[in-house]
C-alpha positions in Angstrom: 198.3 234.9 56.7 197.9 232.4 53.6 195.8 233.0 51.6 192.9 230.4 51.1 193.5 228.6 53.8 190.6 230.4 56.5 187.0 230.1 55.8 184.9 233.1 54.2 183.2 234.9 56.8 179.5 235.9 55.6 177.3 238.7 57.2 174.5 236.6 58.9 171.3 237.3 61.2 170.5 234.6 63.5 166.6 234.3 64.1 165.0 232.4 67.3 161.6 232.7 67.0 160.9 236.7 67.9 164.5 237.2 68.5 167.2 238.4 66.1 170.5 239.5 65.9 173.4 240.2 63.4 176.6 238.4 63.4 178.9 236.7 61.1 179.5 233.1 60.3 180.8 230.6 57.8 177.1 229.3 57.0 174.8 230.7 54.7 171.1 229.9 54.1 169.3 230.3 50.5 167.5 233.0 52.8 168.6 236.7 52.7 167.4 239.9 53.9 168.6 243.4 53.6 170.1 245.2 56.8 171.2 248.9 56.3 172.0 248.0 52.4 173.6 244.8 53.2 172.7 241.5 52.6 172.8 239.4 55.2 171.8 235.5 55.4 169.1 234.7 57.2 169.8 231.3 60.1 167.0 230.2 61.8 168.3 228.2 65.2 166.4 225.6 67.2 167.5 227.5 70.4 169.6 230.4 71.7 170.6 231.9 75.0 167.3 233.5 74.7 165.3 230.7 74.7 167.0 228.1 76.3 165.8 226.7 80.1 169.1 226.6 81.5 169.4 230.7 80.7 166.2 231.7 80.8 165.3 230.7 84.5 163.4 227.8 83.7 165.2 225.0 84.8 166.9 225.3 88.3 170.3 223.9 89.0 170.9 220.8 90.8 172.1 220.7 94.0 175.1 218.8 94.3 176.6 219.6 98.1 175.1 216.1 99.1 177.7 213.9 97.1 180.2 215.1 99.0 178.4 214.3 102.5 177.4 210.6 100.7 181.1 210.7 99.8 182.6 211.0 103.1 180.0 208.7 105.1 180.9 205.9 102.5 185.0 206.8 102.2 185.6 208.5 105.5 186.3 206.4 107.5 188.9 204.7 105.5 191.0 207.7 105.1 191.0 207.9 109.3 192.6 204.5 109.1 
């Protein structure tokens, strides 16, 4: 690989609220916090798998079966033509 030409990957720790968990990433924060004698940068996000509705169980999934019934009352009977 070239040199210089991919992004500097930083030892991170993504916080959501009482959730954390160590990863990597390009960003950095003016945050830090020592991990097993490594400094990692500290990301606070807005939202996560952990909280988010869709993943969490808090907001149910549509059901979309009736388009296709709506679909076929409207168009069906052209394609019978």
């Amino acid at each position: 690989m070239k040199a210089g030409t991919h992004p500097v990957n930083h030892p991170v720790l993504f916080v959501d609220g009482e959730h954390e968990w160590q990863g990597v990433s390009t960003a950095t924060s003016k945050e830090t916090r020592t991990i097993d004698g490594i400094e990692h940068y500290v990301l606070h996000l807005d939202i996560s798998a952990f909280t988010h509705p869709f993943y969490t169980g808090q907001k149910k999934i549509v059901d979309t079966a009736g388009r296709v019934e709506k679909f076929m009352r409207r168009y069906g009977n052209q394609a019978k033509k």
